[in-house]
PQR file of N, CA, C, O and H, with PARSE charges and radii, in Angstrom:
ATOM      1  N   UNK A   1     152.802 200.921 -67.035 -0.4000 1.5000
ATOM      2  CA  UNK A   1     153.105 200.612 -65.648 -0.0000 2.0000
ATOM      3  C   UNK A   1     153.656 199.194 -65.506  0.5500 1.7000
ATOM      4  O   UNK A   1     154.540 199.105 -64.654 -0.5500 1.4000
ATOM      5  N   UNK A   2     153.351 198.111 -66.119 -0.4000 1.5000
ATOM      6  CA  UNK A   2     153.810 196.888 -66.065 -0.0000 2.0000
ATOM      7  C   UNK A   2     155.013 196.779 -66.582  0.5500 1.7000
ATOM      8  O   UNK A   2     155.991 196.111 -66.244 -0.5500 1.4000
ATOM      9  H   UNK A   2     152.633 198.183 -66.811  0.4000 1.0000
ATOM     10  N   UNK A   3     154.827 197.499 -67.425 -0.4000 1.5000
ATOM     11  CA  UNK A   3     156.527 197.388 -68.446 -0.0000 2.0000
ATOM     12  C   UNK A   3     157.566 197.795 -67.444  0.5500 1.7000
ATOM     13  O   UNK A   3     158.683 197.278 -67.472 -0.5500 1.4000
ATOM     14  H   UNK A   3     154.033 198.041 -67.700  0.4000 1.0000
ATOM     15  N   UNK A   4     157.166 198.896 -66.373 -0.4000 1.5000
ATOM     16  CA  UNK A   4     157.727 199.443 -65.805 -0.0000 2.0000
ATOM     17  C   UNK A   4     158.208 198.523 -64.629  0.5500 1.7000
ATOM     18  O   UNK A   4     159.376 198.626 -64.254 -0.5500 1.4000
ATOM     19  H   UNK A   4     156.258 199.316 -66.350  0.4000 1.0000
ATOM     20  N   UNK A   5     157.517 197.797 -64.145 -0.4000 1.5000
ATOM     21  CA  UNK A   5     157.795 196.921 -63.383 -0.0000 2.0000
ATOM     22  C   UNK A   5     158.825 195.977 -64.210  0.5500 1.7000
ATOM     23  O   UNK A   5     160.052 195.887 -64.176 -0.5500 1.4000
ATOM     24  H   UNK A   5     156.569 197.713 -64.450  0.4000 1.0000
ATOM     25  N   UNK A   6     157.761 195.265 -65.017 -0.4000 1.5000
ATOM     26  CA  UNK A   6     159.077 194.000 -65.537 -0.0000 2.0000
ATOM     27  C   UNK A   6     160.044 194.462 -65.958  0.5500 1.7000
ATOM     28  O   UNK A   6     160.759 193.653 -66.549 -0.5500 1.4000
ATOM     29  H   UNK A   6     156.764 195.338 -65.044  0.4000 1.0000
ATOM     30  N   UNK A   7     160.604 196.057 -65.880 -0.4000 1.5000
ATOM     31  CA  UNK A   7     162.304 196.110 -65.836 -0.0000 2.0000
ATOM     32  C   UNK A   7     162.678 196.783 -64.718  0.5500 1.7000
ATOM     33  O   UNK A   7     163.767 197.353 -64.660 -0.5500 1.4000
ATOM     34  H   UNK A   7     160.023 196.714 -65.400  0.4000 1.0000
ATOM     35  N   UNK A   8     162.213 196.782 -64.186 -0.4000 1.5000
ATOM     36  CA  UNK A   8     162.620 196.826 -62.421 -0.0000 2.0000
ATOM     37  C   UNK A   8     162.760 195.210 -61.987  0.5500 1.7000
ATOM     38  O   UNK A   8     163.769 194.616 -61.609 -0.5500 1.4000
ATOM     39  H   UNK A   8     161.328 196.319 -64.233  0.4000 1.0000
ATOM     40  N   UNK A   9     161.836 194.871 -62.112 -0.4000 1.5000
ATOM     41  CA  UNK A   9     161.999 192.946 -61.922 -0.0000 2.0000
ATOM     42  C   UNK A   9     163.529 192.576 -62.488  0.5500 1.7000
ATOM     43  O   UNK A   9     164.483 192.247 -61.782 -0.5500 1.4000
ATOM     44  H   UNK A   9     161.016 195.354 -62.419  0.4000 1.0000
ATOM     45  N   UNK A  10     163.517 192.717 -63.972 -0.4000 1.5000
ATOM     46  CA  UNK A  10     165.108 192.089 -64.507 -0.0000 2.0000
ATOM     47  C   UNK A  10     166.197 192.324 -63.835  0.5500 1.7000
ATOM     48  O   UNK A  10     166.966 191.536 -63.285 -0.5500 1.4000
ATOM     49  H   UNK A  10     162.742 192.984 -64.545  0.4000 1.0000
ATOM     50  N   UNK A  11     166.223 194.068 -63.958 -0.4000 1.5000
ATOM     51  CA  UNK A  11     167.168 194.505 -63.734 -0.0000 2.0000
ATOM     52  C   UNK A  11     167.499 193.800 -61.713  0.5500 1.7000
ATOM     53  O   UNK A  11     168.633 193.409 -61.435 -0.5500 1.4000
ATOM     54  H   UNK A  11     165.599 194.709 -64.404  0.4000 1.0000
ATOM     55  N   UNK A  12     166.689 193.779 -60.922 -0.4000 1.5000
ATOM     56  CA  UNK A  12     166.579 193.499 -59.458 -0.0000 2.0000
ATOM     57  C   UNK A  12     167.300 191.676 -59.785  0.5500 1.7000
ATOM     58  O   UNK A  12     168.260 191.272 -59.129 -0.5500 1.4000
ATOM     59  H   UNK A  12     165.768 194.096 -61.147  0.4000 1.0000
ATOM     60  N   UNK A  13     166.734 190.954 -60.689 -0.4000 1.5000
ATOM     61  CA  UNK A  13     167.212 189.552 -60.982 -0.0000 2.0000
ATOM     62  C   UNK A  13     168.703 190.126 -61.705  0.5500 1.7000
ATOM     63  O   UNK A  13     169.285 189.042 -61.668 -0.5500 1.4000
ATOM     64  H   UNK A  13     165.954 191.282 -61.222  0.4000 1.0000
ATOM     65  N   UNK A  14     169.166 190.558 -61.991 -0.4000 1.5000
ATOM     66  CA  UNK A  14     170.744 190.902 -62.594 -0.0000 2.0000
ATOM     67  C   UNK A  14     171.323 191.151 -61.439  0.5500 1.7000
ATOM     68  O   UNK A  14     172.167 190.340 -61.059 -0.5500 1.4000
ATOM     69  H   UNK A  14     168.693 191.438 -62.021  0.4000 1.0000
ATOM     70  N   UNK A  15     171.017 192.324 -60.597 -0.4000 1.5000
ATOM     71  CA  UNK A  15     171.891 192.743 -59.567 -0.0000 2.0000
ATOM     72  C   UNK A  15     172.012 191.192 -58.376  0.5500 1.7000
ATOM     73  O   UNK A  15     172.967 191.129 -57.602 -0.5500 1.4000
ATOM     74  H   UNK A  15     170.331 192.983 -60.905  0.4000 1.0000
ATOM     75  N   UNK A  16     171.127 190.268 -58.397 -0.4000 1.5000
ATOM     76  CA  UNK A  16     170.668 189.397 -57.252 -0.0000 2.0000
ATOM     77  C   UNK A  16     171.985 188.178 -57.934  0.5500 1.7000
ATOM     78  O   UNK A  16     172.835 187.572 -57.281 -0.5500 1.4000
ATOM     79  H   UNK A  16     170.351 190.320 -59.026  0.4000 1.0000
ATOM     80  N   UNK A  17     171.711 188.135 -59.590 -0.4000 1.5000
ATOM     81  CA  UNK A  17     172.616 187.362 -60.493 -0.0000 2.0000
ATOM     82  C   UNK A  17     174.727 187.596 -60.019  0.5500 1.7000
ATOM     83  O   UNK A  17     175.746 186.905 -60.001 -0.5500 1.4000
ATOM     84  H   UNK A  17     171.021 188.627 -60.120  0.4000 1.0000
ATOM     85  N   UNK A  18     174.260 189.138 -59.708 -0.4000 1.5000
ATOM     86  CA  UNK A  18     175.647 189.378 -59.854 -0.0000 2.0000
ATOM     87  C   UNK A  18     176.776 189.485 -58.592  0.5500 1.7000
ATOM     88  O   UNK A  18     178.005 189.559 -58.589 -0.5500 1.4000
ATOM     89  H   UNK A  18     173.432 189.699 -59.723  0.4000 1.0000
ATOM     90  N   UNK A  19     175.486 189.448 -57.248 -0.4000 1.5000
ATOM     91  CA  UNK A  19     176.276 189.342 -55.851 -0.0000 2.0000
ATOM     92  C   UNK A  19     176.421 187.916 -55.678  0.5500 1.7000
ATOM     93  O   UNK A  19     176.393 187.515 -54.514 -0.5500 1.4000
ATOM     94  H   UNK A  19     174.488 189.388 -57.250  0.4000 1.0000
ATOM     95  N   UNK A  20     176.581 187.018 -56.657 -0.4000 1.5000
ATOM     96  CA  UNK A  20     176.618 185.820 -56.187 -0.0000 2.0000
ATOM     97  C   UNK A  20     178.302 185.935 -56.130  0.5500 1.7000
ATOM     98  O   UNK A  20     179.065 186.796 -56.567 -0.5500 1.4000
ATOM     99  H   UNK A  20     176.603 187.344 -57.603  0.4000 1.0000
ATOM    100  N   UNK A  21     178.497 184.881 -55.512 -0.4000 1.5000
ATOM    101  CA  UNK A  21     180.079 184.606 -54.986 -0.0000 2.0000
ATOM    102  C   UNK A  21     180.613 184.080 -55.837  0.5500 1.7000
ATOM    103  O   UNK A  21     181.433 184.726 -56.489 -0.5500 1.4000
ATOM    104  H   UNK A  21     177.877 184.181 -55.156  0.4000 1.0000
ATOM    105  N   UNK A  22     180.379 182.857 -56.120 -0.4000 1.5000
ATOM    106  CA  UNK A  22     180.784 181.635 -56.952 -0.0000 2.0000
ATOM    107  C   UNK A  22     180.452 182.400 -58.453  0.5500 1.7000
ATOM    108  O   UNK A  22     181.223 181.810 -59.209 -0.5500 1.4000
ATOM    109  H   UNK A  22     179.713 182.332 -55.591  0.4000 1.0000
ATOM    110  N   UNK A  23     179.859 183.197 -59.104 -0.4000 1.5000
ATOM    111  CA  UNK A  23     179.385 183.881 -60.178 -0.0000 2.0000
ATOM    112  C   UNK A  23     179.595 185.263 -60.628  0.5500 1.7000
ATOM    113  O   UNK A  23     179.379 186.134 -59.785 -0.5500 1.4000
ATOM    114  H   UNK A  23     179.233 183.677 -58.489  0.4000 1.0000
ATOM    115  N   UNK A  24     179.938 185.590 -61.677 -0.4000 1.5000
ATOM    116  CA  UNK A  24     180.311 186.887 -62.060 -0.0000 2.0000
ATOM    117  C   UNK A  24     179.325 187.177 -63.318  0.5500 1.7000
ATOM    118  O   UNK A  24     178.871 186.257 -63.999 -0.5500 1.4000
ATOM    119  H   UNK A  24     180.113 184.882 -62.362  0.4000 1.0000
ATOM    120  N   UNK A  25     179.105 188.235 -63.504 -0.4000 1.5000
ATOM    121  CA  UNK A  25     178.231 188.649 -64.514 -0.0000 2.0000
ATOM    122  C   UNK A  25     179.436 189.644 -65.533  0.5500 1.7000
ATOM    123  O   UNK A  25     180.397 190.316 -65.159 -0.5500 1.4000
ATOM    124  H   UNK A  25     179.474 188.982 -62.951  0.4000 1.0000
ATOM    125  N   UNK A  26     178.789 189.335 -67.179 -0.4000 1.5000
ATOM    126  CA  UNK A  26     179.982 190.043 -67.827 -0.0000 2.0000
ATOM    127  C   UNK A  26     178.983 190.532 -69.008  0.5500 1.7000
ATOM    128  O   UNK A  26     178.271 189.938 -69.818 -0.5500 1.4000
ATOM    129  H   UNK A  26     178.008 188.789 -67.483  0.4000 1.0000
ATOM    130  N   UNK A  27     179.279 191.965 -68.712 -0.4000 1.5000
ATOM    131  CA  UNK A  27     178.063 192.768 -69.740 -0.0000 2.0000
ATOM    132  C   UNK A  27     178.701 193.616 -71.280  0.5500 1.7000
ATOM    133  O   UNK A  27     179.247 194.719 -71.273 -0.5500 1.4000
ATOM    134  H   UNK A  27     179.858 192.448 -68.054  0.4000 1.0000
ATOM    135  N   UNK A  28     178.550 193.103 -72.018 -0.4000 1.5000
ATOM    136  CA  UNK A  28     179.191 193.755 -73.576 -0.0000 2.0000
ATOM    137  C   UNK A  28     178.734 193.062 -74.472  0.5500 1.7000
ATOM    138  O   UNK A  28     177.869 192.199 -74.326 -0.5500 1.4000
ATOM    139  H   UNK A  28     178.106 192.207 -72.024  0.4000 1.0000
ATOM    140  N   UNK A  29     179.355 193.421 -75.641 -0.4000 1.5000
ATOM    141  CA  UNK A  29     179.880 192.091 -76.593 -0.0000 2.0000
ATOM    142  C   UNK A  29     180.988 191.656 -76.506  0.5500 1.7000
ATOM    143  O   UNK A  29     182.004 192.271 -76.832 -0.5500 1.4000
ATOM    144  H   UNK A  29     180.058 194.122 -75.759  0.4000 1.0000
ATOM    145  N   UNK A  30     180.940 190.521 -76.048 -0.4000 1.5000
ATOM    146  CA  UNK A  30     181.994 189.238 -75.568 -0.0000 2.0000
ATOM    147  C   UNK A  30     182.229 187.948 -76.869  0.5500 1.7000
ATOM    148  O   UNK A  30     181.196 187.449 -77.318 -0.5500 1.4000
ATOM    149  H   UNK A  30     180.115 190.022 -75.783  0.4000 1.0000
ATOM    150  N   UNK A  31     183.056 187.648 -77.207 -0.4000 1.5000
ATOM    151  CA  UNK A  31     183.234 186.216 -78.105 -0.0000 2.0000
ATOM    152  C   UNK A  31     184.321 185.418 -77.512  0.5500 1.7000
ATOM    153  O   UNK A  31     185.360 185.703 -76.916 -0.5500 1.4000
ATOM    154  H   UNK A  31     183.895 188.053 -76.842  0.4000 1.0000
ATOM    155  N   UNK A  32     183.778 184.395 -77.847 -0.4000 1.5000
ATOM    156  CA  UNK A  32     185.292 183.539 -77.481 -0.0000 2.0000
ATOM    157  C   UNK A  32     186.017 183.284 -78.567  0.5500 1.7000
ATOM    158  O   UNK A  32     185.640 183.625 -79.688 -0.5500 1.4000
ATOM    159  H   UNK A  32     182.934 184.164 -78.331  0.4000 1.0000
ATOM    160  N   UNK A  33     187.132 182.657 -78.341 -0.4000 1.5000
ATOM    161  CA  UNK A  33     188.043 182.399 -79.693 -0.0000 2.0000
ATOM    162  C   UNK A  33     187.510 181.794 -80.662  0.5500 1.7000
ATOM    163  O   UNK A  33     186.648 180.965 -80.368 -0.5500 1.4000
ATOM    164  H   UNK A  33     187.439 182.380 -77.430  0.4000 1.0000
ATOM    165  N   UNK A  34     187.837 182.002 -82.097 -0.4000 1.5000
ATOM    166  CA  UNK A  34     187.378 181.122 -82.779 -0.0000 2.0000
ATOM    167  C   UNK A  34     187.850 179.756 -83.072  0.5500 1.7000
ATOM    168  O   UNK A  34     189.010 179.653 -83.470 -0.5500 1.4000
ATOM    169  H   UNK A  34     188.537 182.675 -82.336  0.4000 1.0000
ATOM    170  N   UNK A  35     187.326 178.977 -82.975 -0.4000 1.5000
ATOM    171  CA  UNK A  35     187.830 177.181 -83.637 -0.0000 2.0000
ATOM    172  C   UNK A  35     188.016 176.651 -84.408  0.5500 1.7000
ATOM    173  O   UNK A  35     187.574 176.976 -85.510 -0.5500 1.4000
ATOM    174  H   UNK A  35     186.384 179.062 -82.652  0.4000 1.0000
ATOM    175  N   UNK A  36     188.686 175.679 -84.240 -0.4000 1.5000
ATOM    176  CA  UNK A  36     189.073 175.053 -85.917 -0.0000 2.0000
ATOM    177  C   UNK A  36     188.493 175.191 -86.808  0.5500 1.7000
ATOM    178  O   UNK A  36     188.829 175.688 -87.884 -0.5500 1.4000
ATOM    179  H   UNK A  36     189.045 175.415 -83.345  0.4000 1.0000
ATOM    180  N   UNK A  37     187.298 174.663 -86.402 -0.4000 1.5000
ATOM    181  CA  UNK A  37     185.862 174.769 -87.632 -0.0000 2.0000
ATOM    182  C   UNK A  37     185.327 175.903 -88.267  0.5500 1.7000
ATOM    183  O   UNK A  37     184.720 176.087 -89.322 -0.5500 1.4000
ATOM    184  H   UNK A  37     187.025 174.260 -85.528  0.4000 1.0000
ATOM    185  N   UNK A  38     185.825 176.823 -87.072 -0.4000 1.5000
ATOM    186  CA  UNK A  38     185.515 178.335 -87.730 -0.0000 2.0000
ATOM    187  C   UNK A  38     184.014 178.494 -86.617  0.5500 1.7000
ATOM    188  O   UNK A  38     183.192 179.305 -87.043 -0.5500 1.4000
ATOM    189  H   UNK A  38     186.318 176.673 -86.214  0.4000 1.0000
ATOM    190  N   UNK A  39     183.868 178.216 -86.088 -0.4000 1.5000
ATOM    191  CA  UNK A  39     182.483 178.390 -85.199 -0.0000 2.0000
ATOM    192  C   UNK A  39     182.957 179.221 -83.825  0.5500 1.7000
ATOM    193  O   UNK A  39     184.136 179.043 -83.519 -0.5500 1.4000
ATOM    194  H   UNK A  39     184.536 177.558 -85.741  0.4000 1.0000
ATOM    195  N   UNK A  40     182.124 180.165 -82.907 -0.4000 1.5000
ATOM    196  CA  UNK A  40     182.557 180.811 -81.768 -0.0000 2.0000
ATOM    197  C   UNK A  40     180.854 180.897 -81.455  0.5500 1.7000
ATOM    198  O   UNK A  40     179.781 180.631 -81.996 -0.5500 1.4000
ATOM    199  H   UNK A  40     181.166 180.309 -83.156  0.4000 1.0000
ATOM    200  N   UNK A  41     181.556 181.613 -79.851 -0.4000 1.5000
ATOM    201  CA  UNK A  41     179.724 182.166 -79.288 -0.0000 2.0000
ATOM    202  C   UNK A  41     180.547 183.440 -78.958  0.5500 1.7000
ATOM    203  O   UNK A  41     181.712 183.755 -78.713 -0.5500 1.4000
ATOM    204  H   UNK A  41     182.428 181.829 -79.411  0.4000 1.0000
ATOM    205  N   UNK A  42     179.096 184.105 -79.105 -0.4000 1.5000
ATOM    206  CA  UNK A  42     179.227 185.712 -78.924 -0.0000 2.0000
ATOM    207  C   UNK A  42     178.049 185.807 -77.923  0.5500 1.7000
ATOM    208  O   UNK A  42     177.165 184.952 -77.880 -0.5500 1.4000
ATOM    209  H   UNK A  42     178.150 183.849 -79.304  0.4000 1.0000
ATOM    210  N   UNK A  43     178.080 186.709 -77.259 -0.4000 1.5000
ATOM    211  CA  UNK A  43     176.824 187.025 -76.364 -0.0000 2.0000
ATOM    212  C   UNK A  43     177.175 188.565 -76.137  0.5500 1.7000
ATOM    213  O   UNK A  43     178.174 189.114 -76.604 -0.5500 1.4000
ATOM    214  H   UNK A  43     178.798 187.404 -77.294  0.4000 1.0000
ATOM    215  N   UNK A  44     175.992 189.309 -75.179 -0.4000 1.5000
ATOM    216  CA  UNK A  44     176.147 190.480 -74.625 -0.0000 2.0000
ATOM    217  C   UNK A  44     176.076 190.352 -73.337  0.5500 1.7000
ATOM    218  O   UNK A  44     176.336 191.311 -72.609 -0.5500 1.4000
ATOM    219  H   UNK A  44     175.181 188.862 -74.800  0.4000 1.0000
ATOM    220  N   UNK A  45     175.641 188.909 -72.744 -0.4000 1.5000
ATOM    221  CA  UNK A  45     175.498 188.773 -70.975 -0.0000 2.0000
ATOM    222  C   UNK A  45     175.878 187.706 -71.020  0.5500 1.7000
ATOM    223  O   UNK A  45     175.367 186.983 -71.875 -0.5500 1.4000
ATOM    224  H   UNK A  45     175.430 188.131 -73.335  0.4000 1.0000
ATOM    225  N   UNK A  46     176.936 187.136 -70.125 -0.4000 1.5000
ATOM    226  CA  UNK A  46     177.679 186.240 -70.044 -0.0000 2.0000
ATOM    227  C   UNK A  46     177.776 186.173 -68.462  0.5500 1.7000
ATOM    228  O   UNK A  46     178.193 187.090 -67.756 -0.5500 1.4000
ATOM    229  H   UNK A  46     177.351 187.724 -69.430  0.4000 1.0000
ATOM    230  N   UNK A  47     177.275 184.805 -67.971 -0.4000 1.5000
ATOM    231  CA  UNK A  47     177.711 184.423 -66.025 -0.0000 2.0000
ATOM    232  C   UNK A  47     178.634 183.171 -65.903  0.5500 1.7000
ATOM    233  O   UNK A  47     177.999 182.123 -66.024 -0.5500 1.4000
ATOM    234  H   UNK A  47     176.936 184.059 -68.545  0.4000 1.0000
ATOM    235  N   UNK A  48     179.387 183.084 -65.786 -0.4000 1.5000
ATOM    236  CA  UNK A  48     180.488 182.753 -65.390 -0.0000 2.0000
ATOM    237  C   UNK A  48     180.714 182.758 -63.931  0.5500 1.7000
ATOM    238  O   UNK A  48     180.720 183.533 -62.974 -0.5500 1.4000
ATOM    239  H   UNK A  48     179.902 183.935 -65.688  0.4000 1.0000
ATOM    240  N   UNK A  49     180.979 180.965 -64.359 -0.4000 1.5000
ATOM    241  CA  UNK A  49     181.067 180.138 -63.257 -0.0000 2.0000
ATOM    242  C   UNK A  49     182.732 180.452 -62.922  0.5500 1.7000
ATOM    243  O   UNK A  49     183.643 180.026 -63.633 -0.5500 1.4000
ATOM    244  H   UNK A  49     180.974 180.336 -65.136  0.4000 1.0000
ATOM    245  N   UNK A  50     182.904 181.183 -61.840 -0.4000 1.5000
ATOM    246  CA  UNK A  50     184.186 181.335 -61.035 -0.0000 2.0000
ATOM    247  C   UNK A  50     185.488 180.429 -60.580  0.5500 1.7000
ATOM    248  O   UNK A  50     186.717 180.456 -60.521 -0.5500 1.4000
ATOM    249  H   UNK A  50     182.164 181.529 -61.262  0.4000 1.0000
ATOM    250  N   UNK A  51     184.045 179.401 -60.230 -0.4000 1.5000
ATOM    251  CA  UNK A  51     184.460 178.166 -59.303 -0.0000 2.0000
ATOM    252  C   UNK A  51     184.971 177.207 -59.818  0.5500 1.7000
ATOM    253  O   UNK A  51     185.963 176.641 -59.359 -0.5500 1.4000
ATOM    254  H   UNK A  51     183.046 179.379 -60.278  0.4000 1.0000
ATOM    255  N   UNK A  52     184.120 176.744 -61.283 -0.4000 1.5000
ATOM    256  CA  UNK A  52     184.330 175.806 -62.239 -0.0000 2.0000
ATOM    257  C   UNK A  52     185.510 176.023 -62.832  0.5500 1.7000
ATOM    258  O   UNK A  52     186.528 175.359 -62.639 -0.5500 1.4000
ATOM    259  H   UNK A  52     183.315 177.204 -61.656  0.4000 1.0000
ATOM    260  N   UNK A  53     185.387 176.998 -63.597 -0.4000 1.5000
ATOM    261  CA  UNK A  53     186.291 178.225 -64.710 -0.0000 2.0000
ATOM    262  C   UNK A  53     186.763 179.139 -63.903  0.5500 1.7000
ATOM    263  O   UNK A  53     186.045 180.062 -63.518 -0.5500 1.4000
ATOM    264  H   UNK A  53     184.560 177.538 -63.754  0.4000 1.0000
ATOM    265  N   UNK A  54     187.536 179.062 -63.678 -0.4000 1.5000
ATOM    266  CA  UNK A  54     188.129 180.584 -63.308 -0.0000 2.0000
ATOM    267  C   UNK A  54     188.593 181.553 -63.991  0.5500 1.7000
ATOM    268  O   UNK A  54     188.551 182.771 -63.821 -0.5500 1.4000
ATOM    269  H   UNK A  54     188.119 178.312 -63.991  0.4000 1.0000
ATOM    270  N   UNK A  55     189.157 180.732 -64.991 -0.4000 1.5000
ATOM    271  CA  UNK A  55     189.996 181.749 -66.544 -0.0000 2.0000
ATOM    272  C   UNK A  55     189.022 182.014 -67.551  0.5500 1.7000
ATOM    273  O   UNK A  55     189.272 182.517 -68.646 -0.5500 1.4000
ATOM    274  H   UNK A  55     189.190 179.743 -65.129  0.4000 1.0000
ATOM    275  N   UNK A  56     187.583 181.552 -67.021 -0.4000 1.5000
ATOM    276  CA  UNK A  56     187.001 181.456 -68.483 -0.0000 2.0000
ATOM    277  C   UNK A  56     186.787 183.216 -68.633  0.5500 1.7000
ATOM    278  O   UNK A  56     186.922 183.807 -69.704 -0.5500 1.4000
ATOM    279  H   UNK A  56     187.380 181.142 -66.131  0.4000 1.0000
ATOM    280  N   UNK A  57     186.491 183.768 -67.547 -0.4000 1.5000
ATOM    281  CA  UNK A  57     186.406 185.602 -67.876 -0.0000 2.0000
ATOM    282  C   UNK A  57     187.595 185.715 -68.938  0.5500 1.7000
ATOM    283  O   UNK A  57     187.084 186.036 -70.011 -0.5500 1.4000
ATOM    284  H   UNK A  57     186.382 183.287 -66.677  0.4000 1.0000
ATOM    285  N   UNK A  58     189.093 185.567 -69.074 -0.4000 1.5000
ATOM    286  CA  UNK A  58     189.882 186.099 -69.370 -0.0000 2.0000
ATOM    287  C   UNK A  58     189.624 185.541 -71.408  0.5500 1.7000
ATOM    288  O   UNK A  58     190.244 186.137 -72.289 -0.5500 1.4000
ATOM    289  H   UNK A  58     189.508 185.306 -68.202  0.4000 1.0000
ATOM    290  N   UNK A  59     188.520 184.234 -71.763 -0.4000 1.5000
ATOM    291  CA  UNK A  59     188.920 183.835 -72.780 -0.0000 2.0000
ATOM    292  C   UNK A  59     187.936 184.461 -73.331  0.5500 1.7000
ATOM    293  O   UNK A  59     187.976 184.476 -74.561 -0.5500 1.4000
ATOM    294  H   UNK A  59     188.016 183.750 -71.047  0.4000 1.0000
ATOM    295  N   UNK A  60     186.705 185.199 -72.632 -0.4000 1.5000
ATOM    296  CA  UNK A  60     185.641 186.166 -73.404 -0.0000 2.0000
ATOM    297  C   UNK A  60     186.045 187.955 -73.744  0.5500 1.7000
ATOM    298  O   UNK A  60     186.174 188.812 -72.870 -0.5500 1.4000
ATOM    299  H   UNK A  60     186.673 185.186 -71.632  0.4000 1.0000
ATOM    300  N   UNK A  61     186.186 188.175 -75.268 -0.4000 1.5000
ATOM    301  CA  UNK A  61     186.581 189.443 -74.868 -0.0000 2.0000
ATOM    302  C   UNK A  61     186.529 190.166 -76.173  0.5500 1.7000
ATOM    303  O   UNK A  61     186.845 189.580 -77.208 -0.5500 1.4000
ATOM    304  H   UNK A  61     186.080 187.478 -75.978  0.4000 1.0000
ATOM    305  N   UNK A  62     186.141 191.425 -76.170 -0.4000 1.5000
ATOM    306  CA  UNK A  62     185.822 191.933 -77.473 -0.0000 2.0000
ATOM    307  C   UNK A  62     186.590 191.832 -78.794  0.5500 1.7000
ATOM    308  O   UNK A  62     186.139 191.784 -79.938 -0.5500 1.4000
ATOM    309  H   UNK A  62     185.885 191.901 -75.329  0.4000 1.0000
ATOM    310  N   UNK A  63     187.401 191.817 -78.520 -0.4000 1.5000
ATOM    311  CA  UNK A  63     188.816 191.439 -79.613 -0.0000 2.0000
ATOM    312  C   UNK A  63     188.498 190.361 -79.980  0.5500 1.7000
ATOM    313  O   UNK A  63     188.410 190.581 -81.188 -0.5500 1.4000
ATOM    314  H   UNK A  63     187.768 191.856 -77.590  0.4000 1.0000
ATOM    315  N   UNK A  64     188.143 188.874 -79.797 -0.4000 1.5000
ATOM    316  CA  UNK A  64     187.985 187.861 -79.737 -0.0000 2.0000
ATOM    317  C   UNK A  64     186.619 187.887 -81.149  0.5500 1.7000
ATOM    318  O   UNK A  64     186.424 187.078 -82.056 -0.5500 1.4000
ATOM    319  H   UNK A  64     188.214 188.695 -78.816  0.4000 1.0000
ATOM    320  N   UNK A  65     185.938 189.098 -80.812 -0.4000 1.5000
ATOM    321  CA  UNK A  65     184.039 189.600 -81.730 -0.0000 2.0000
ATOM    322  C   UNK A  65     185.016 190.146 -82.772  0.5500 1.7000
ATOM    323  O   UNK A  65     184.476 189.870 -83.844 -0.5500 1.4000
ATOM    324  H   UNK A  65     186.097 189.755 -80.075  0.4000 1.0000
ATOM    325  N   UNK A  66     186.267 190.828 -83.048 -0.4000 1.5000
ATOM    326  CA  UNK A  66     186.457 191.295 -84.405 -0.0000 2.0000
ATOM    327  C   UNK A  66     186.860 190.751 -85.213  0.5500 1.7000
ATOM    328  O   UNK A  66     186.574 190.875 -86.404 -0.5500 1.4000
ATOM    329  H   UNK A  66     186.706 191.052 -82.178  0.4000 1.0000
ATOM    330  N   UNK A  67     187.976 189.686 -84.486 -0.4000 1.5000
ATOM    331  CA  UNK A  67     188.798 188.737 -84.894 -0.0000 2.0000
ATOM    332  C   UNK A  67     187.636 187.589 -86.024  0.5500 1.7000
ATOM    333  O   UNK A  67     187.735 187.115 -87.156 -0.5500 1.4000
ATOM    334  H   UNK A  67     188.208 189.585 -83.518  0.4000 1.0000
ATOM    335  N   UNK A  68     186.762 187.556 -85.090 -0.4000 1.5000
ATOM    336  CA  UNK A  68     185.723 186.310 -85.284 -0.0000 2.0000
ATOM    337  C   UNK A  68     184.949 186.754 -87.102  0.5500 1.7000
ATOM    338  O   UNK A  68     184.967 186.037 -88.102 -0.5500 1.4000
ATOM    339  H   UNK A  68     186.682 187.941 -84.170  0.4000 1.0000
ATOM    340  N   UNK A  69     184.348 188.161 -86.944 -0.4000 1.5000
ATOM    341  CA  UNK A  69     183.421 189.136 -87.442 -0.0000 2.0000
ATOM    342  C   UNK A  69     184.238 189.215 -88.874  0.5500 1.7000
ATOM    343  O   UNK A  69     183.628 189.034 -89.928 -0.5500 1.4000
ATOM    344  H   UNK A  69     184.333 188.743 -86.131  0.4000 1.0000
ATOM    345  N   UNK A  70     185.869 189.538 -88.850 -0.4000 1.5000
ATOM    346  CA  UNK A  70     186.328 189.825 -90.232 -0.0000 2.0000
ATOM    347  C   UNK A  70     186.886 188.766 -90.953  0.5500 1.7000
ATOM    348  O   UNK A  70     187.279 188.874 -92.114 -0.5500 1.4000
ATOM    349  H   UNK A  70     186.365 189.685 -87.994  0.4000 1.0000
ATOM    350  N   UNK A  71     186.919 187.956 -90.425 -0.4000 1.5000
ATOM    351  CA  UNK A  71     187.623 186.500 -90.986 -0.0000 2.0000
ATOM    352  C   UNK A  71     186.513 185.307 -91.884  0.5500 1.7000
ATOM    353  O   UNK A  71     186.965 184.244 -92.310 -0.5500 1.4000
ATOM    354  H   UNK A  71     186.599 187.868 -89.481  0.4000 1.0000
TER
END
């Protein structure tokens, strides 16, 4: 029963995460490009600041995880 709750809780904090205005929620596997150094971030939940970044949605993106993954 608790378990049951604390993912009713998350999931209620995601949807609350994702009507924000200024904020977008981005659900997958996402990477960003890789860098000189050879270093990237990968995530599966990504919020993104709109306001700040606006393009940053467009630089997270699965292609970005294969590119990263076989090299």
């Amino acid at each position: 029963m608790i378990k049951k709750m604390s993912n009713i809780l998350v999931l209620l904090a995601f949807v609350f995460v994702a009507n924000c205005a200024q904020h977008s929620v981005k659900f997958g596997k996402k990477c960003t490009q890789v860098a000189k150094d050879g270093t990237y971030e990968k995530s599966y939940i990504w919020i993104v600041n709109n306001k700040t970044n606006p393009d940053f949605g467009k630089k997270i993106t699965k292609q970005n995880c294969i590119s990263a993954e076989s090299s």
